[in-house]
C-alpha positions in Angstrom: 0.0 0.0 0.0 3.2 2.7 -0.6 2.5 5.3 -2.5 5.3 6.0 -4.7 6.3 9.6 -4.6 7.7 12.0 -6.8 10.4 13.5 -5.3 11.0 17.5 -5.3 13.6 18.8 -7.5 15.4 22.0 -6.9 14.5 24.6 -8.9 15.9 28.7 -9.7 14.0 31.2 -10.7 16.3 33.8 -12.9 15.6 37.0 -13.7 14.7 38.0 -17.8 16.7 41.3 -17.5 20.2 40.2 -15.9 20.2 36.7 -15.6 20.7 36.9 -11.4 19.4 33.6 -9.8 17.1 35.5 -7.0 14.9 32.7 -5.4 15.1 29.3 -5.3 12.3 26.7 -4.4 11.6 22.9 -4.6 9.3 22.0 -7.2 7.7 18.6 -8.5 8.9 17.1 -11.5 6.8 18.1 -14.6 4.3 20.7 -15.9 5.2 23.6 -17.5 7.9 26.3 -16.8 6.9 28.8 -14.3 7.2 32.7 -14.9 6.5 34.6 -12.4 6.9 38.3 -11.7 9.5 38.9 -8.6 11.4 41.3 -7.1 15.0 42.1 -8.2 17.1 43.1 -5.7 20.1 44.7 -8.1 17.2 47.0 -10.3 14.9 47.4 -7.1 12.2 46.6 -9.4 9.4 44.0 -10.0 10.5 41.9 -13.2 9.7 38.4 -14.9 11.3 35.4 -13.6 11.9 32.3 -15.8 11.8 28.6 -13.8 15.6 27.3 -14.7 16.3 23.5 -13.4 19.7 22.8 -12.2 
């Protein structure tokens, strides 16, 4: 009666504008690429972040 589970992966999320790795987070295995719009520390602005795997 085990359920298998998927293990998390670690994931980065990188900024669009200058490529910084700002947040990182563990993530399930599959779907689609998150983009989400953070905060960037080095433009003190909100920009788009890109999921990258390692």
């Amino acid at each position: 009666m085990a359920k298998s589970k998927k293990k998390k992966e670690t994931t980065f999320l990188v900024c669009q504008e200058t490529g910084d790795i700002n947040y990182v987070m563990l993530r399930k295995p599959g779907g689609e690429k998150l983009q989400l719009k953070k905060y960037s520390p080095r433009l003190r602005r909100v920009t788009l972040h890109i999921e990258k795997r390692k």
